[in-house]
Each structure stands twice: as structure tokens, then as C-alpha cells.
C-alpha positions in Angstrom: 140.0 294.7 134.0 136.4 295.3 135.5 137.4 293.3 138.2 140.6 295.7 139.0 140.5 298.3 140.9 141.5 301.1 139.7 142.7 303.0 143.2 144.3 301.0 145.3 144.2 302.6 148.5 146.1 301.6 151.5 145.0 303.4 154.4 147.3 303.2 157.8 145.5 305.1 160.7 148.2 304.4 162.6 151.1 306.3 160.5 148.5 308.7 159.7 148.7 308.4 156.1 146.3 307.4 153.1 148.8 305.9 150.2 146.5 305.6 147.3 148.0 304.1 143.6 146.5 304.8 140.3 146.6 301.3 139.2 146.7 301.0 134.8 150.2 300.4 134.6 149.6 299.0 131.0 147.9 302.3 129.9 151.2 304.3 132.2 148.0 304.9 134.3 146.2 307.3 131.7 143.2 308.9 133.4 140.4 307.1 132.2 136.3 308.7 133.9 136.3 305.3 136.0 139.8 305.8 137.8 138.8 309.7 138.2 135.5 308.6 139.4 136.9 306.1 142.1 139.9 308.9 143.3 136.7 311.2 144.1 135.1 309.0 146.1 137.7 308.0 147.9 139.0 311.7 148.5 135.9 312.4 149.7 135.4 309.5 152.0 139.1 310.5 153.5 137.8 314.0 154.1 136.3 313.1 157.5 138.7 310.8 158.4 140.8 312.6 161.6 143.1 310.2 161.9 144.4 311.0 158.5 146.9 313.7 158.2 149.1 312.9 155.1 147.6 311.4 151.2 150.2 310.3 149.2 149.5 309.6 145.4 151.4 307.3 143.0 151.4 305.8 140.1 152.0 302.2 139.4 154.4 300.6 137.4 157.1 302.9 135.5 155.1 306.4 135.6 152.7 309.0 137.4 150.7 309.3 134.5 150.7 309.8 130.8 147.7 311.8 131.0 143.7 311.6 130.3 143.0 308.6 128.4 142.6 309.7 124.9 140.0 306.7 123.7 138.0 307.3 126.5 137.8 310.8 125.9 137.0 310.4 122.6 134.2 307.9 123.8 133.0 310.3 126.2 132.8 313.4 123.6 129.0 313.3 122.3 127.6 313.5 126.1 126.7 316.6 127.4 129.6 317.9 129.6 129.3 319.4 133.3 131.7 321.8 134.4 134.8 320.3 137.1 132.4 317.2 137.1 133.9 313.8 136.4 137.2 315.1 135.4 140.8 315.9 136.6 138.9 319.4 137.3 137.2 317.7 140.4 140.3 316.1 141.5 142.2 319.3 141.7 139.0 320.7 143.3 138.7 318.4 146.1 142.3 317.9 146.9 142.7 321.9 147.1 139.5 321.9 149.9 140.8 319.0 151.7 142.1 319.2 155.3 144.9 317.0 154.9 147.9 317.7 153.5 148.2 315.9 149.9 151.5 314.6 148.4 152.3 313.2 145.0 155.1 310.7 144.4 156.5 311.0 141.1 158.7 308.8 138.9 158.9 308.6 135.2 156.0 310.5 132.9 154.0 312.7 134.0 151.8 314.6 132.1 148.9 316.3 130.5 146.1 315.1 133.0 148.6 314.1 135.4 150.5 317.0 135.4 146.7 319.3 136.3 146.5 316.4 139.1 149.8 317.4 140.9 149.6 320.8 140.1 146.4 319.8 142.7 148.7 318.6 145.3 150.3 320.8 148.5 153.8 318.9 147.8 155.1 317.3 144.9 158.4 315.1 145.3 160.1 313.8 142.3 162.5 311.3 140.8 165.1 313.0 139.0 165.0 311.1 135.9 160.7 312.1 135.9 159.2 313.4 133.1 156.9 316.5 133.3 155.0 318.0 130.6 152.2 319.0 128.6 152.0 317.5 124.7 148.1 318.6 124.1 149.4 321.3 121.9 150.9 318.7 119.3 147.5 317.2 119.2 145.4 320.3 118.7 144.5 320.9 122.1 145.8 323.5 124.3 145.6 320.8 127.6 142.1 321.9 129.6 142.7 322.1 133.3 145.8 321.8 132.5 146.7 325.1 131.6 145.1 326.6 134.6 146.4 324.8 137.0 149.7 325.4 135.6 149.4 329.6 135.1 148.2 329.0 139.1 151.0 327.1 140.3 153.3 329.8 141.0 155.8 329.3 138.9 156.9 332.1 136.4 154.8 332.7 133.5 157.3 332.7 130.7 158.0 329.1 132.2 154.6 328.0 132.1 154.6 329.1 128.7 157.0 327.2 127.9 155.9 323.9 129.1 152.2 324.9 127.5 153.4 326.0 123.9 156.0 323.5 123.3 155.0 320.2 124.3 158.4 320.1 125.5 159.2 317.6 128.6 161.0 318.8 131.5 163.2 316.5 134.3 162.2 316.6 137.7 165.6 318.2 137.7 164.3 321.1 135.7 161.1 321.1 137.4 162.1 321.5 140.6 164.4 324.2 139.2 161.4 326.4 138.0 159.3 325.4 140.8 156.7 323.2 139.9 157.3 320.5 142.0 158.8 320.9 145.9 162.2 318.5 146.1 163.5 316.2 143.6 165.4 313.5 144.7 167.5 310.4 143.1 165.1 307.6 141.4 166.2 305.3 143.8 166.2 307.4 147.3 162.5 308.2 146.2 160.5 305.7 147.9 162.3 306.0 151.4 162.3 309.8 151.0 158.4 310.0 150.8 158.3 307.6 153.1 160.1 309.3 155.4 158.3 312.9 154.7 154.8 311.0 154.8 155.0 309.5 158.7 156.9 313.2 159.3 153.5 315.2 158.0 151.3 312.0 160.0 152.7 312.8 163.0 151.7 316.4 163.2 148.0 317.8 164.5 145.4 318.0 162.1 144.0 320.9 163.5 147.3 322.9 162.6 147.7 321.6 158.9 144.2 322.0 158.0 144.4 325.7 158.9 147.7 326.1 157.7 146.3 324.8 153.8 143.2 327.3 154.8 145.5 330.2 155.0 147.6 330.0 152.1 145.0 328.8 149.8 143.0 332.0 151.3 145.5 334.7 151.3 147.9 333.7 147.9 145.9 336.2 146.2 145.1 338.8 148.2 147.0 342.0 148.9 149.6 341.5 152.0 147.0 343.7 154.0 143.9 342.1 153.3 146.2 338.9 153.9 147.6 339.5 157.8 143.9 340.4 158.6 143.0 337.2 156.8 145.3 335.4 158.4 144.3 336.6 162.0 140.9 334.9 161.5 142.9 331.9 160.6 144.6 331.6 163.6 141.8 332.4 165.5 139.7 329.5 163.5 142.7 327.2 164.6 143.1 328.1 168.2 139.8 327.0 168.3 140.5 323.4 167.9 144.3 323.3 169.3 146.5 325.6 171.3 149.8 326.1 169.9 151.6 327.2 173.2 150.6 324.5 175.1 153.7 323.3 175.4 156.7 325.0 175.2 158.7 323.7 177.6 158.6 320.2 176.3 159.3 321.8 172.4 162.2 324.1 173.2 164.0 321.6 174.5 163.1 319.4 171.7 165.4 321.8 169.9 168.6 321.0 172.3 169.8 324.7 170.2 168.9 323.0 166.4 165.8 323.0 164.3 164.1 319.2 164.2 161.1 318.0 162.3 160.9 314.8 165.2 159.1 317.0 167.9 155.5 315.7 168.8 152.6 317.5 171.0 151.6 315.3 173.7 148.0 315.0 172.8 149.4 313.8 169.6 151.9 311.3 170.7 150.5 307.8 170.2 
């Protein structure tokens, strides 16, 4: 196993997309220090990488994840513990301050630990026959970074209460339902689906998503005041690096009188 890596990233400048794999299918990829260690670093490393516009997590095998590895937390207990460092803390942390946009894939469980790693995520996309949940409470434990990054996922807090003080599992059916992930879609559609929503997001400028993650993350919890004047230093910050009016000739008629998602900038077109 020391031999294994733990990530397996697939990185296609091309597409624009990093697909990176947590890779311990015979543990349904538990979160073990190691694989959050090697997902930081590689987060990181992506972070200056401009040709990357879209990261797509997955699990391998039959689920997301089942969570933080339990032996290795209880291996891990007796050291002295730094706050959001070497944790699912960090990941959330990271992926919030990147300037791509990040996307989980998600079929069968997810939870616990996995679920605070989506919660991390811009989008979420399901299987409908996934598994969502949070079982620390049967254990004794009330799920650490967990339970914030649930209460901050916008979903209703009766909801989150639910999924935090029962242990019970929701489908991606019901999550999607309540919010906590974006689109659910049938188990088998799921890998052309995010396929297809992946190359969509890694075709667009960089500049533009980058500021549009700045703004929401900025203004979510401000008053709508303090937000529009937040959100003209945004688009100020972004006009900076890219000039959305450059042209509209060439994206009205991209339209032909019908919203599509298959218009490209020219300084983007490859």
C-alpha cells in the first residue's frame, strides 16, 4: 500500500480539467492523514496552474467516501493537534480559496469526512442511489468539520439538524431535494453527465470564474447593501484581467434567440 498512491490525479491541460481520485477503495476511501496530506499538495500545486479551470473529485471503487478513517484517528489522538492542519478542515479551506471551480462526483456513501469535503466543493453532482450522511453521533461524536460545514451550506437549518442528530442517510434524491448537493442524476448517466459539465466549466475564462467564486464567497454573508458595493470591487478586480464585452457580436449570435452553454470567447478558443 506504501507504494499506492493515494490521489490519483489525472491532469488534462487541454480539457482544462484536473480529475483527481481518492484511491482506498478497500477502506470505501476513508480519509486516512496520508490521502488528506497528498489532496493538499496537490490542490495547492493546481492553484497556479491557468490552464486549469475545472477539479473534479471522485472516489474509487463503489463510494465517495465513508468518512475519516477511524484507526487512523485513533492512532493520531495522543499528538498535539493544530487547528484546519492536516485534516478535512484544510481541504475545505483550500478548495473554498481556490480559483478554479471544484466539482465532486458522487456515487454510493458519502459521509462523515466526506460529506465536510463536498460541503467544500462549488458543485456537487450525484448518483441518485448515493448515500449522504453524518453517523458521528452514533459513535459519541458530534462529526468536527462536519457540522460546520454543513450549518454553512445553505441548506435549512431544521434539515441540517436532521442529517447532524440522527445519523440518518439521505439519497442523492433527498439531498438534492434539500439542497446539499447541485443536480442528481441516474447512477449510470453519472459519468457522462460530469463529463459533460467538466469540459463545459474548462472551456470558460479563468479570469471570470475565479472572480465569480470571489464574489459569492465574499458577499453570502453580508447585507444586500454591503454586498452590491462588494460586488462592484469584484467586477472591477475582474475587468482587470478580462473584458466581458469584448465581444458581443460573436456571443449574441451564439444565442440564434436561445440560451447555450457552447459559446466560447475568442481568446479562449483553442
Amino acid at each position: 500500500m506504501s507504494d499506492t498512491k493515494l490521489i490519483i490525479a489525472d491532469i488534462n491541460e487541454n480539457d482544462g480539467i484536473a480529475w483527481l481520485t481518492l484511491n482506498r477503495p478497500e477502506k470505501k476511501n476513508a480519509l486516512s492523514i496520508a490521502l488528506l496530506s497528498e489532496m493538499a499538495g496537490i490542490l495547492r500545486s493546481l492553484a497556479d496552474n491557468d490552464k486549469i479551470r475545472c477539479i473534479v473529485t471522485t472516489g474509487m471503487g463503489d463510494s465517495y467516501s465513508s468518512g475519516r478513517d477511524l484507526y487512523d484517528m485513533r492512532g493520531q489522538e495522543n499528538r498535539r493537534r493544530t487547528r484546519g492542519i492536516g485534516g478535512v478542515a484544510e481541504i475545505v479551506d483550500i478548495m473554498r480559496k481556490l480559483p478554479q471551480v471544484t466539482l465532486a462526483k458522487v456515487s454510493g456513501w458519502c459521509l462523515g469526512g466526506g460529506l465536510a469535503m463536498i460541503n467544500g466543493h462549488d458543485l456537487v453532482i450525484s448518483a441518485d442511489t448515493a448515500m449522504f450522511g453524518m453517523p458521528e453521533v452514533i459513535r459519541g461524536s458530534y462529526g468536527a468539520t462536519a457540522t460546520p460545514s454543513l450549518f454553512h451550506a445553505g441548506i435549512p437549518f431544521k434539515k441540517a439538524f436532521f442529517i447532524s442528530l440522527t445519523g440518518r442517510n439521505l439519497t442523492g434524491i433527498e439531498a438534492e431535494r434539500v439542497g446539499l448537493v447541485s443536480q442528481v442524476v441516474p447512477d449510470k448517466e453519472l459519468d457522462s453527465y460530469v463529463e459533460t459539465l467538466a469540459k463545459e466549466i474548462g472551456s470558460r475564462n479563468g479570469a471570470t470564474l475565479e472572480n465569480a467564486k470571489i464574489a459569492a464567497y465574499m458577499q453570502k454573508d453580508l447585507s444586500f447593501e454591503m454586498a452590491l458595493k462588494a460586488d462592484d470591487l469584484v467586477s472591477h478586480r475582474m475587468r482587470y484581467y478580462t473584458n466581458p464585452l469584448s465581444d458581443v457580436e460573436g456571443y449574441l449570435h451564439s444565442q440564434k434567440g436561445g440560451g447555450t452553454v457552447k459559446y466560447v470567447k475568442p481568446e479562449d478558443q483553442k
